[in-house]
C-alpha positions in Angstrom: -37.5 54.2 -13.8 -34.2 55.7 -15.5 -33.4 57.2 -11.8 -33.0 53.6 -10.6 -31.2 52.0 -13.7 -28.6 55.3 -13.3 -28.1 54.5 -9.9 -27.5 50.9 -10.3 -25.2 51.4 -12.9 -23.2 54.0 -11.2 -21.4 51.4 -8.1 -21.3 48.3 -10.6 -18.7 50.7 -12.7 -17.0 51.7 -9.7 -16.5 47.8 -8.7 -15.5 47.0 -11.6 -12.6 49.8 -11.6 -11.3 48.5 -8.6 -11.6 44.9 -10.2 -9.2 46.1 -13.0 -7.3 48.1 -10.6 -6.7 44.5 -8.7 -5.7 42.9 -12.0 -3.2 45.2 -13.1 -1.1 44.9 -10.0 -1.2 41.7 -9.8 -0.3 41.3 -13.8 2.7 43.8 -12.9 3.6 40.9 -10.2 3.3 38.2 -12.9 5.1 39.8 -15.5 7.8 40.5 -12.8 7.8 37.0 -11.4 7.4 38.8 -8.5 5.1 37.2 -5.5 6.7 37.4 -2.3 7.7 40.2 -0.5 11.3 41.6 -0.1 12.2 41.1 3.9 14.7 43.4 6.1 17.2 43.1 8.4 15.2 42.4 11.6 13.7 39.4 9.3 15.8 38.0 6.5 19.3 39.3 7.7 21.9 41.2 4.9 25.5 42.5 5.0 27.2 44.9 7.0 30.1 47.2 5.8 32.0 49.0 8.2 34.1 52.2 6.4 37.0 53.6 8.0 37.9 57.6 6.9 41.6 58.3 5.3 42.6 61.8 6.0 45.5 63.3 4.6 47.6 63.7 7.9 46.4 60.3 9.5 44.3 62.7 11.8 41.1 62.0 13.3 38.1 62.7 11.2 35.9 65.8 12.1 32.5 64.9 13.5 31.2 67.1 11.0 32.7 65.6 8.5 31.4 62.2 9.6 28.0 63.4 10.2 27.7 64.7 6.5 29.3 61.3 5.5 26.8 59.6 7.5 23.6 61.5 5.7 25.0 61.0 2.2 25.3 57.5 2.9 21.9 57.0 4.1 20.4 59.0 1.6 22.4 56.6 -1.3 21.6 53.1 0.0 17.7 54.5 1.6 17.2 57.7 -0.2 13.3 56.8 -0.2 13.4 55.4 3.4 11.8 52.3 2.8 14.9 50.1 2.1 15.1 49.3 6.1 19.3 49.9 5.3 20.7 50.8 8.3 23.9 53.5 8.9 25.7 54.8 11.8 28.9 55.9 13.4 30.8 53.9 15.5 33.9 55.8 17.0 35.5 57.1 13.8 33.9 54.5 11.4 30.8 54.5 9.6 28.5 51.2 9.6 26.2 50.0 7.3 23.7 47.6 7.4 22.0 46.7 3.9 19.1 43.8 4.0 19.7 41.2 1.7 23.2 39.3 1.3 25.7 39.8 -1.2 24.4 43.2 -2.2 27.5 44.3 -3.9 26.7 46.9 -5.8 25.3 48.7 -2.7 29.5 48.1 -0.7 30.1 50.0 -4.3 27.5 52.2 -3.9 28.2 53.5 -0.4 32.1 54.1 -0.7 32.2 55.7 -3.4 33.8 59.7 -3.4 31.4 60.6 -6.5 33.1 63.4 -7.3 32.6 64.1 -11.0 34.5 66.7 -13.0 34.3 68.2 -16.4 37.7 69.0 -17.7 39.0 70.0 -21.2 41.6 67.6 -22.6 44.9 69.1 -23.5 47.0 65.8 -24.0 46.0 62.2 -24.8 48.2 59.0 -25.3 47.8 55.3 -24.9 48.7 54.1 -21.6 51.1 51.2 -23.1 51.7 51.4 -26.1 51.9 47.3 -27.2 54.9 45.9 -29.2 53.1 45.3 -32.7 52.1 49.2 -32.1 56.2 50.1 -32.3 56.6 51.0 -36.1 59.9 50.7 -37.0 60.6 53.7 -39.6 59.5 56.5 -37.2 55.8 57.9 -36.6 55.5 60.7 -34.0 54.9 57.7 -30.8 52.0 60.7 -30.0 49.2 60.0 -28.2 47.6 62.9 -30.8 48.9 64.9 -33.4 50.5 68.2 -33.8 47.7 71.1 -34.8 49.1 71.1 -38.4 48.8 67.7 -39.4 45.6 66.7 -37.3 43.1 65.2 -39.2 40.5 66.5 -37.2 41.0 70.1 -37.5 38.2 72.4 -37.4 38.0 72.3 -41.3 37.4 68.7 -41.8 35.4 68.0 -38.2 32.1 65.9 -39.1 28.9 68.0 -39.0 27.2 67.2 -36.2 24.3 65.5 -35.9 21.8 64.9 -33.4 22.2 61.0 -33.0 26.4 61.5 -33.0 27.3 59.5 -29.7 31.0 58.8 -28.2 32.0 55.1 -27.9 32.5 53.6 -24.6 35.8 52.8 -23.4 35.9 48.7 -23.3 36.2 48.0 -19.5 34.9 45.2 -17.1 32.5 47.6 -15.4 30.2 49.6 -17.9 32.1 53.4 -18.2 30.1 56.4 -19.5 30.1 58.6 -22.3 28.4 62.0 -23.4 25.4 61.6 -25.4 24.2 65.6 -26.9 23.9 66.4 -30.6 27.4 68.5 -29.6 29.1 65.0 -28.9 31.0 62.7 -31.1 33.3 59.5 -31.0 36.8 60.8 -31.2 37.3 57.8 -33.6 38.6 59.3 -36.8 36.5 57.0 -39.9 40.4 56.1 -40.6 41.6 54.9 -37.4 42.4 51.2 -37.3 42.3 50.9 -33.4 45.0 48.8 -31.7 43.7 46.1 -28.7 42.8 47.5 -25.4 43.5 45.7 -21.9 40.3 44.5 -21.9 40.9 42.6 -25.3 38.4 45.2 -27.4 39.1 48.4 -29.2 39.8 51.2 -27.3 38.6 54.5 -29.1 41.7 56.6 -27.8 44.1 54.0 -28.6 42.5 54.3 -32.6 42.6 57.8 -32.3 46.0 58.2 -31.4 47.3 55.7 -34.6 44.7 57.6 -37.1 46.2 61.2 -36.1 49.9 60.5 -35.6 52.1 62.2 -37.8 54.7 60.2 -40.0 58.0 61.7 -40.3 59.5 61.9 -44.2 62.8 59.9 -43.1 63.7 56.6 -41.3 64.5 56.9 -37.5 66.6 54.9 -35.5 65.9 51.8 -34.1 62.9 52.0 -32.0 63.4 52.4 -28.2 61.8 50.3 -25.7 58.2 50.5 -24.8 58.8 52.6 -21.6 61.6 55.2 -23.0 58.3 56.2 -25.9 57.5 59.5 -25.2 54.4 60.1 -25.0 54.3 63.5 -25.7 56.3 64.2 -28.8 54.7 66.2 -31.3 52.1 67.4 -28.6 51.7 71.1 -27.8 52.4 71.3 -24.2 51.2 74.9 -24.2 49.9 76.0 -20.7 50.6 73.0 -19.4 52.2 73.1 -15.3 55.3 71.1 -15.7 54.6 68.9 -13.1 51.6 67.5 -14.7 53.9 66.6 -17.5 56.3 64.6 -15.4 53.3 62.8 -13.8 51.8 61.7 -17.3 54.8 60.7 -18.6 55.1 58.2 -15.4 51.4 57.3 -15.4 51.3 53.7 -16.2 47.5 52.9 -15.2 48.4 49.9 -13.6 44.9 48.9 -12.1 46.7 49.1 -8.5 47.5 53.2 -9.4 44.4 54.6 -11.9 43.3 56.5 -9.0 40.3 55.1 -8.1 38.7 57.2 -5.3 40.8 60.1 -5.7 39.0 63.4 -4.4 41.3 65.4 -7.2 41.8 69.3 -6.7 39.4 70.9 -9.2 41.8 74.1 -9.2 44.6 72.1 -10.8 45.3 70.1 -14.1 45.8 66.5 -13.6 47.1 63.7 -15.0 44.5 61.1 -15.6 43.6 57.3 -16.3 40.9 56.1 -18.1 38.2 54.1 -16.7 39.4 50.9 -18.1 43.0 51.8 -17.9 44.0 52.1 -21.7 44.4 55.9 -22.5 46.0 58.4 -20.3 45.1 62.3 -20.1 46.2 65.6 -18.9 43.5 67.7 -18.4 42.5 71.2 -17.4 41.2 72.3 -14.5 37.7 71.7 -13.8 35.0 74.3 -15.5 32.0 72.3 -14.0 31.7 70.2 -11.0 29.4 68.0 -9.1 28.0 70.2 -7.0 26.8 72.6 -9.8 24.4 69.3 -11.0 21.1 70.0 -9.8 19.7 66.9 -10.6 20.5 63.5 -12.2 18.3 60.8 -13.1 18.7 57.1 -15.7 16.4 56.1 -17.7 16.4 54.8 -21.1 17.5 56.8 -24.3 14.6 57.3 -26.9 16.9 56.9 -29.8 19.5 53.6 -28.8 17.1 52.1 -25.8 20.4 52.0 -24.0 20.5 52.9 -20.0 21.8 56.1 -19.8 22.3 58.9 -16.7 20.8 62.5 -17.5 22.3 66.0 -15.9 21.0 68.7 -15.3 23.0 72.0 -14.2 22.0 74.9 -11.9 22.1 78.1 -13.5 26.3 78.7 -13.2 26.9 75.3 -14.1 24.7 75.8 -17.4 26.9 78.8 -18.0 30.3 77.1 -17.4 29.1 74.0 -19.5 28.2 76.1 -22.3 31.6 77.7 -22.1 33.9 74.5 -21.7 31.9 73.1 -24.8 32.6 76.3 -27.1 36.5 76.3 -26.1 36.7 72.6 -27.2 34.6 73.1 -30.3 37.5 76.1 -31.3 40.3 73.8 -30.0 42.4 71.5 -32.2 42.6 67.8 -31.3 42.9 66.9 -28.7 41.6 69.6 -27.4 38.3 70.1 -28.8 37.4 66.7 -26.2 35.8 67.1 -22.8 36.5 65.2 -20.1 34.2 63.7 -17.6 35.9 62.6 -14.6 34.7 60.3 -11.8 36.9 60.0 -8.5 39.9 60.8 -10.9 39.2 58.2 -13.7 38.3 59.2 -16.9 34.8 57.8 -17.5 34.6 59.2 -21.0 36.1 62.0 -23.0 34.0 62.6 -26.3 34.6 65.6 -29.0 32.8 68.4 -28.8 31.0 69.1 -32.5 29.0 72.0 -31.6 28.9 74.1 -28.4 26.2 72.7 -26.5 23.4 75.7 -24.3 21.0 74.6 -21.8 22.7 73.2 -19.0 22.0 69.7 -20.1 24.5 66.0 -20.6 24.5 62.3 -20.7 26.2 59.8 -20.0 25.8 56.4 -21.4 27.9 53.6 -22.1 27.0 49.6 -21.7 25.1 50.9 -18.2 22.2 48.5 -17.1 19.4 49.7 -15.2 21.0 48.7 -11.4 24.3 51.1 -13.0 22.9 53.8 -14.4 21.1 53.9 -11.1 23.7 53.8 -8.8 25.7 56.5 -10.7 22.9 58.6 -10.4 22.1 58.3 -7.2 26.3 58.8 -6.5 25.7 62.6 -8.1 22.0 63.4 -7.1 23.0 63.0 -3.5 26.8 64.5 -3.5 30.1 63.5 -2.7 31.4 62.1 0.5 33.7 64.7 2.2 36.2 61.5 3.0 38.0 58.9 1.1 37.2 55.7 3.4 38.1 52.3 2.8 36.2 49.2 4.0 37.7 47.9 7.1 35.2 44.6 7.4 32.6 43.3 4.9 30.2 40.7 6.6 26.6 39.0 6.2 24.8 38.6 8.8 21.8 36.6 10.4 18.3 38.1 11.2 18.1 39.6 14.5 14.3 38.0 14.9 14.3 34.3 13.9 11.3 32.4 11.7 9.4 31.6 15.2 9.3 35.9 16.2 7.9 36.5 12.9 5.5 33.6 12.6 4.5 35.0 16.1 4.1 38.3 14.8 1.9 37.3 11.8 -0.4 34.9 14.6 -0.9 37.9 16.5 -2.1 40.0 12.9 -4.7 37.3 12.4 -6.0 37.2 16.1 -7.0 40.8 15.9 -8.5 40.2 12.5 -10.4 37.5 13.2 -11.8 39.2 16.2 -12.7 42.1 14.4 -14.6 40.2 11.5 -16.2 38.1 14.9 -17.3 41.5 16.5 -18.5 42.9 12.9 -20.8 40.2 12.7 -22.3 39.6 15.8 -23.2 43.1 16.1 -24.1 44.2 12.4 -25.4 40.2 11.1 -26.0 40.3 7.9 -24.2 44.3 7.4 -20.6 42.6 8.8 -20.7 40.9 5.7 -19.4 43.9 4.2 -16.6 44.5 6.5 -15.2 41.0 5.7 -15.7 41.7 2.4 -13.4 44.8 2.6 -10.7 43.8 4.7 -10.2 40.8 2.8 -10.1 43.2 -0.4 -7.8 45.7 1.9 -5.5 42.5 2.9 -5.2 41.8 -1.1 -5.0 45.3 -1.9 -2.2 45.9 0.8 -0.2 42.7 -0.2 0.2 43.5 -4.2 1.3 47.0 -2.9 3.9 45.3 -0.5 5.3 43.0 -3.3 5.3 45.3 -6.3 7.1 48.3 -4.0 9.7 46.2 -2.8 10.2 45.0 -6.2 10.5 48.4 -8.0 11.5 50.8 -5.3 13.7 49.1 -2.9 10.5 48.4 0.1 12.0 45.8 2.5 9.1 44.2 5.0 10.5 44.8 8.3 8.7 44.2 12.3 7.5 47.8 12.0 6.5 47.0 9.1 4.2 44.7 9.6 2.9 46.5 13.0 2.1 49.3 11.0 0.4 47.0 8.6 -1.8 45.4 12.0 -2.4 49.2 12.8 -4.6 49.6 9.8 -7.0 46.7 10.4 -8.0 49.0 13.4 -8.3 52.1 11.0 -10.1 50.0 8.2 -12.9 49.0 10.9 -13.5 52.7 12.1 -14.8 53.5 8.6 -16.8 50.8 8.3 -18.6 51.9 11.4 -18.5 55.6 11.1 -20.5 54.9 7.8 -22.7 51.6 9.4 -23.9 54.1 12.3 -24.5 56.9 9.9 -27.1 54.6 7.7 -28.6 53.1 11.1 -29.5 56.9 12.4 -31.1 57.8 9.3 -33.2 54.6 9.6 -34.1 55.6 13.1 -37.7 56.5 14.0 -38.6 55.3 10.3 -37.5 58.3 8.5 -36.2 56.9 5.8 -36.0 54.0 3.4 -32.6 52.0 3.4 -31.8 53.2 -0.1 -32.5 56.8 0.7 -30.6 56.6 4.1 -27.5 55.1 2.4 -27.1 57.9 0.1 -27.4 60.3 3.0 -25.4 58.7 5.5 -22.5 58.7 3.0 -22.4 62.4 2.0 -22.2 62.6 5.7 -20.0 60.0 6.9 -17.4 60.5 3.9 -16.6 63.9 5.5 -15.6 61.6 8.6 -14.0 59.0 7.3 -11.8 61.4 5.1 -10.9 63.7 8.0 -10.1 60.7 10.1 -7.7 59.6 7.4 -6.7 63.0 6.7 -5.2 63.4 10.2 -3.8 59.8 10.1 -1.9 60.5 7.3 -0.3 63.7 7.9 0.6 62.2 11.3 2.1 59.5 8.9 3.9 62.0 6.7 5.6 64.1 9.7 6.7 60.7 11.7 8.2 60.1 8.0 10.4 63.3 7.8 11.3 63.9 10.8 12.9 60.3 11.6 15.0 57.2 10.2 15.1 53.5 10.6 12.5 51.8 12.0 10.7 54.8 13.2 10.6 56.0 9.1 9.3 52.5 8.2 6.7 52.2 10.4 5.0 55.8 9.5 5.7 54.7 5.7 3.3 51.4 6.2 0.9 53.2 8.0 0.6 55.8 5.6 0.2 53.1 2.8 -2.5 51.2 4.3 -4.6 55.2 4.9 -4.5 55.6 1.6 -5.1 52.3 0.9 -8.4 52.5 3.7 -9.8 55.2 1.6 -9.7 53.7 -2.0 -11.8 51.0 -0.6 -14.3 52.6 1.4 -15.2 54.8 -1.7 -14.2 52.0 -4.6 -15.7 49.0 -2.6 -17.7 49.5 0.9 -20.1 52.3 -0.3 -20.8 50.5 -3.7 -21.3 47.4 -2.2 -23.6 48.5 0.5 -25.7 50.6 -2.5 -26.1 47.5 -4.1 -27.1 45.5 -1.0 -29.4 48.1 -0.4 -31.5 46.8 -2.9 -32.3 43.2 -1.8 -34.9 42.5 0.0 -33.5 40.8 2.7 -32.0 44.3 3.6 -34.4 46.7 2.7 -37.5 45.2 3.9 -35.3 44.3 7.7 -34.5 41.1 8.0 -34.2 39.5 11.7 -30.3 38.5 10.3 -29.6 41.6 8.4 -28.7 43.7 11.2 -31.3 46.4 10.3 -34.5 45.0 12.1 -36.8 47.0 14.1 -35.6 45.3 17.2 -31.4 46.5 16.6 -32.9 49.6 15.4 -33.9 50.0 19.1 -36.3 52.6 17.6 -39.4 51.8 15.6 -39.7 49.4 12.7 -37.4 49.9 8.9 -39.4 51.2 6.7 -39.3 49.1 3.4 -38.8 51.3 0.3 -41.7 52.6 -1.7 -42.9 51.2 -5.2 -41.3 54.8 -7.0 -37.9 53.8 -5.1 -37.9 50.3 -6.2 
């Protein structure tokens, strides 16, 4: 007797897996208010962008420029392949269809150069210096002071500890900074920072008041705002003479910061801040993008902020290492690292300690859509053009409400005429089949929703073909296993209970080779192609692995448990296992040891 109480226990515990598997999807799509699937192009329309390439000598782009354009595009705005976004040349322009309208942090996303540096710092001022800034006896008008009268020499740096963060600059789009136990604010505890652009403090601007040097007489008058130079009292050691001239007439206007700028990483530059309140002259690069060898955002375990984690191939580990030990042994402000982003300064903290491992942050009022989008700018490379966007425009769906009401009519034909064949040719035994394809429509659905609302899966026509595609894979393992259990029953051999176990070790070998070969013909189609093409071999790899959790979670449990009624075991005219579809001999019922 325990043999039978172990083997009913056995499938109740497997439904009731795949009954809390069903529950916690569809509590993710409640607490995500989330119960309708995200459509594509073909059905719910978006916005195009077309990009036009700047070259330097107005010259015709290479096509090898444009075709490594093209493929960092695409990987940005469909890196998974499942977006259904769209990109391709036309002529000398690049197109790019995104589903959903007004997706502008995608138009952001796409023309974007992403080409981050990491520079050392050797001058820093404010970019205006405001009126109630002007003293009138006569501090050095420095953007920093000279080594000897820095506060933040090496002797009186803060230790460093491992929460020390940099502030974020105060702009209208969230700017970085570097988060490491090396990092620090390059606030000095006495600053008293003067007003930003953006109406908040801007750490630079405190910094440059907190470190400025009196002088021990009065001056003359003070000049106007734009005859301050910017540079007295700075050592300008090392520095090309050109850059000078090009920081002293940097005004970081927001029509001239340089946004976009592919900057040479074998020269200094003169530099704007993100948000257009401190200007820089910085070093040439020691690390650049394409020594990143991944970058990812997540949350930080210590603020809970957004933040964007790097991580540096072996050389750019090195060179990190290097740039961080120079700034520790510099003197303000030269003991800050730069991080530059299409020539803006996104953040330039202090360097407290040098910092191994080939590891940085960035963080700095990012939200999750932010933090992604700048990740996804470095994980997948710059663009080897500066475009611009010639046209911007939403459009219309391509297949109207009456194509894809069509579509979804023709889904339920077939499915209704595969639950009709199930059951006039298994009776009682179809049962289970419309069990499970109602189970696989549900289980198929949650996945639809919850991947289109947490990795960027747009239901497209291929889509959903590939979706109709798997009712016709679902039904093959249904019969593979029904026909299985009907031979064993053949020429009374075995009892129903008996031949269910045995047709399953046999038919699972089936149905998982079917599925098997399904799927890797799934997973090539995937790799090897784009668009439409890429989606369809997505869906139907989702619904083959989605075909066998519920033959092995649902079908074979239930049928074990059916197996045990009467009606079934003992061959009911309506159960589909009578003598007479047996075409053989007569069912034998079980025996009293098996019940």
């Amino acid at each position: 007797m325990a043999r039978p109480t172990s083997g009913q226990s056995r499938p109740g515990r497997t439904l009731l897996l795949l009954l809390a598997l069903i529950l916690a999807m569809g509590g993710g799509m409640i607490l995500q208010q989330a119960f309708i699937p995200k459509l594509g192009l073909d059905l719910a329309g978006g916005t195009t962008v077309t990009l036009s390439p700047l070259t330097p000598d107005n010259r015709p782009p290479s096509q090898e420029s444009l075709d490594l354009a093209v493929n960092i595009i695409r990987d940005r705005v469909n890196g998974s392949g499942i977006s259904d976004a769209q990109v391709a040349k036309s002529g000398d322009n690049i197109v790019i269809s995104v589903p959903g309208a007004g997706r502008e942090e995608v138009i952001k996303l796409v023309g974007t150069t992403a080409e981050l540096r990491f520079r050392q710092v050797l001058a820093e001022a404010p970019a205006v210096i405001p009126p109630a800034a002007i003293p009138t006896t006569a501090p050095t008008p420095s953007g920093s002071a000279s080594p000897s009268a820095s506060p933040t020499s090496r002797s009186s740096r803060p230790a460093a500890t491992p929460s020390a963060t940099a502030k974020p600059e105060a702009s209208a789009s969230p700017p970085g900074r570097a988060v490491s136990s090396g990092l620090a604010s390059p606030t000095s505890p006495s600053a008293a920072p003067s007003p930003s652009p953006s109406g908040e403090p801007s750490p630079r601007t405190a910094r440059a008041r907190a470190t400025s040097s009196p002088s021990p007489t009065p001056s003359a008058p003070t000049a106007p705002v734009d005859q301050q130079d910017p540079l007295a009292g700075v050592d300008t050691t090392g520095i090309d003479p050109a850059v000078i001239q090009q920081f002293r007439d940097l005004k970081c206007e927001a029509k001239d910061r340089g946004q976009g700028l592919q900057d040479d990483p074998a020269k200094q530059i003169a530099a704007c801040s993100k948000d257009g309140a401190a200007r820089y002259i910085l070093d040439k690069a020691a690390v650049t993008g394409t020594q990143i060898n991944s970058a990812s955002s997540g949350l930080a375990d210590t603020t809970g902020e957004w933040i964007v984690q790097l991580d540096f191939k072996s050389q750019g580990a090195n060179e990190w290492s290097k740039i961080t030990t120079t700034a520790f042994n510099s003197q303000a402000p030269r003991n800050q690292v730069a991080m530059v982003l299409d020539g803006l300064v996104i953040s330039a903290p202090v360097i407290q300690e040098p910092i191994p491992g080939g590891r940085a942050q960035i963080s700095g009022g990012f939200n999750q859509q932010t933090s992604t989008d700048l990740a996804n700018q470095l994980k997948y490379g710059a663009l080897p053009l500066k475009f611009v966007q010639s046209s911007v425009v939403s459009v219309s769906s391509t297949l109207g409400a009456d194509q894809l009401t069509g579509g979804l009519i023709a889904g339920g034909i077939g499915l209704i005429l595969v639950v009709i064949y199930s059951m006039l040719y298994y009776r009682g035994l179809g049962l289970v089949s419309v069990f499970s394809l109602a189970v696989a429509a549900l289980l198929t659905y949650q996945s639809v929703v919850l991947l289109g609302h947490n990795a960027g899966f747009r239901l497209s026509l291929p889509h959903i073909i590939g979706l109709v595609v798997s009712i016709g894979i679902t039904a093959d393992s249904f019969i593979v296993f029904f026909e299985r259990i009907r031979d064993e029953m053949k020429e009374g051999r075995r009892s129903l209970r008996s031949a269910v176990e045995v047709a399953w070790v046999r038919a699972r070998r089936t149905i998982l080779v079917a599925d098997a070969v399904m799927f890797i013909a799934a997973v090539v189609l995937y790799f090897l192609s784009v668009g439409d093409v890429a989606g369809f071999a997505f869906a139907m790899g989702l619904t083959t692995l989605i075909d066998v959790v519920l033959v092995f979670m649902f079908t074979k449990p239930l049928v074990t448990l059916l197996a045990r009624l009467k009606f079934f075991s003992k061959g009911h005219k309506l159960s589909g296992l009578d003598a007479e579809r047996m075409s053989e001999t007569t069912v034998r019922t079980s025996t009293p040891q098996e019940a």
